[in-house]
C-alpha positions as CSV (number, residue, x, y, z in Angstrom):
1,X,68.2,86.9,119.7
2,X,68.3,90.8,121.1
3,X,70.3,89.8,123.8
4,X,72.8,87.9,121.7
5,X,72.7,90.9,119.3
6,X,73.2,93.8,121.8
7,X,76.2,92.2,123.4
8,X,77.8,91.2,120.2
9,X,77.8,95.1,119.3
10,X,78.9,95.9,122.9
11,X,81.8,93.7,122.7
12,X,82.6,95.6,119.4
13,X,81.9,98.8,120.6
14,X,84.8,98.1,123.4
15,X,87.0,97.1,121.0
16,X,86.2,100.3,118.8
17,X,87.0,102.3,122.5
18,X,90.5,100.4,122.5
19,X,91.0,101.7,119.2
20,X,90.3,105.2,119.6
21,X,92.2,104.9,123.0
22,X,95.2,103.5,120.8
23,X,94.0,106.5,117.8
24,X,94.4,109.0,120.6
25,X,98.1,108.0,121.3
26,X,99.0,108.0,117.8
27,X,97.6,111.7,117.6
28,X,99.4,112.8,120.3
29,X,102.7,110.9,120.1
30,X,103.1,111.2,116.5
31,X,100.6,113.3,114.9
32,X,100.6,117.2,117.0
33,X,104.6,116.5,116.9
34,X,104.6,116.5,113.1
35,X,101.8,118.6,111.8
36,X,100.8,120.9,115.0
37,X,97.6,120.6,116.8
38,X,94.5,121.5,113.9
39,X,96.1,118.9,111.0
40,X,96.6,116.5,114.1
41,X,93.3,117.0,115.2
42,X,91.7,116.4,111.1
43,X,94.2,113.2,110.1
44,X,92.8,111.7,113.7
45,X,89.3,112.3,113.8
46,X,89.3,110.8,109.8
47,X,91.2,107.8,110.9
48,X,89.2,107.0,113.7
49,X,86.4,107.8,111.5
50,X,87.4,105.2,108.8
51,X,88.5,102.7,111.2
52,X,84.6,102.8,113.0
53,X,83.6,101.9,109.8
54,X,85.8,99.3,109.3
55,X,85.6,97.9,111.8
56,X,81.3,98.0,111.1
57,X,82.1,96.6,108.0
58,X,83.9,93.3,109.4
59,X,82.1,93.0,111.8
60,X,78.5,92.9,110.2
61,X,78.6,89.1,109.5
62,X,79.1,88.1,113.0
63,X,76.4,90.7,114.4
64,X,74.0,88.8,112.0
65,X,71.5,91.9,111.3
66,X,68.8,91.3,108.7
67,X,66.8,94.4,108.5
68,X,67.6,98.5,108.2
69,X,66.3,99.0,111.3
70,X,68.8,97.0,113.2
71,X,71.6,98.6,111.8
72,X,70.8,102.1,112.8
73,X,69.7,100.8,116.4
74,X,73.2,99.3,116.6
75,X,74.7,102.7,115.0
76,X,72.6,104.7,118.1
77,X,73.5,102.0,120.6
78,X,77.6,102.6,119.8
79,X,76.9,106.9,119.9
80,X,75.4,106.4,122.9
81,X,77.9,104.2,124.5
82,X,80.7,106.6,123.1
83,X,78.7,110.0,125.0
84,X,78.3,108.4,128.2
85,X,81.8,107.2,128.2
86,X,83.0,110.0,127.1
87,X,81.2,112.7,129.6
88,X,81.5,110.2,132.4
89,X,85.6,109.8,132.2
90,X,85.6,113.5,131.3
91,X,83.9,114.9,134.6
92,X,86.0,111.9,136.4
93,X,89.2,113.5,135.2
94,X,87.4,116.9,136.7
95,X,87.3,118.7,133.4
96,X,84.0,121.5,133.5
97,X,80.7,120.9,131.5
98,X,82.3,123.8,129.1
99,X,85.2,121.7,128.5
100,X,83.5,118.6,127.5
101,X,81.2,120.3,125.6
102,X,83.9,122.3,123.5
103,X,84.3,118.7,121.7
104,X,81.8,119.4,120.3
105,X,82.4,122.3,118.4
106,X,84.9,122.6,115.0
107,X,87.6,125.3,116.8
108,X,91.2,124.0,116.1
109,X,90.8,121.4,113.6
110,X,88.6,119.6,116.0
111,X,86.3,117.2,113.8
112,X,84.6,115.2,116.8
113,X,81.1,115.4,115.5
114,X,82.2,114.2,112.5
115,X,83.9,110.8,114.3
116,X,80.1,110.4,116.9
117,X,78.3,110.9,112.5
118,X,80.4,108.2,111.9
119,X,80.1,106.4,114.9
120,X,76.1,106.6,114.6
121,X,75.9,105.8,110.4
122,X,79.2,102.8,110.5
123,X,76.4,100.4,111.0
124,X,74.3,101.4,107.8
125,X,77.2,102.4,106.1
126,X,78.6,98.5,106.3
127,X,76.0,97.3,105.4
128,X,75.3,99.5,102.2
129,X,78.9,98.5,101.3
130,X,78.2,95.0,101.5
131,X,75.0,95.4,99.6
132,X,72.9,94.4,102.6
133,X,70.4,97.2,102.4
């Protein structure tokens, strides 16, 4: 039952990653062009945000989670997932530690930590929502 439950929240984890992929574009092709950089930066990071959770949210049923517990170890398994991808495909684009890690800070508009609180708490927050816990 693990097993069937840790690859059922992979496989939405990846599709989470094709929407933040797909978020990404958005920001940049339609976003920085019409409000500059720090709005474009806020309206993505709160759409990705709310999608994460949306996505949680429809996705709950199928994960079939009983129990608190499972929900947050889903919600760390996904921020986990999300760091490695993203300082892996960082340093493989060649961008320095002190580039990755400026993410990570709230300069520009940049909301990042708020999407990986998100990310981490989309889980629990589902299920709250759907009066599972």
């Amino acid at each position: 039952m693990l097993t069937v439950v840790a690859l059922k929240a992979l496989a939405i984890w990846v599709g989470i990653l094709v929407l933040a992929v797909a978020n990404g574009v958005l920001r940049e092709s339609v976003f920085v062009p019409e409000f500059g950089i720090p709005v474009a930066l806020v309206l993505s990071g709160l759409l990705l945000s709310a999608s994460i959770i949306g996505v949680a949210y429809f996705s709950l049923p199928w994960l079939q989670i009983s129990r608190p517990v499972g929900f947050c170890v889903v919600g760390v398994g996904w921020l986990v997932l999300t760091l490695v991808f993203e300082f892996s495909f960082g340093l493989w684009q060649g961008k320095s530690w002190s580039e990755l890690l400026e993410a990570y800070t709230f300069k520009g508009g940049n909301i990042w930590p708020v999407v990986l609180a998100a990310t981490v708490l989309a889980p629990y927050i589902a299920a709250k929502l759907r009066g599972q816990v």
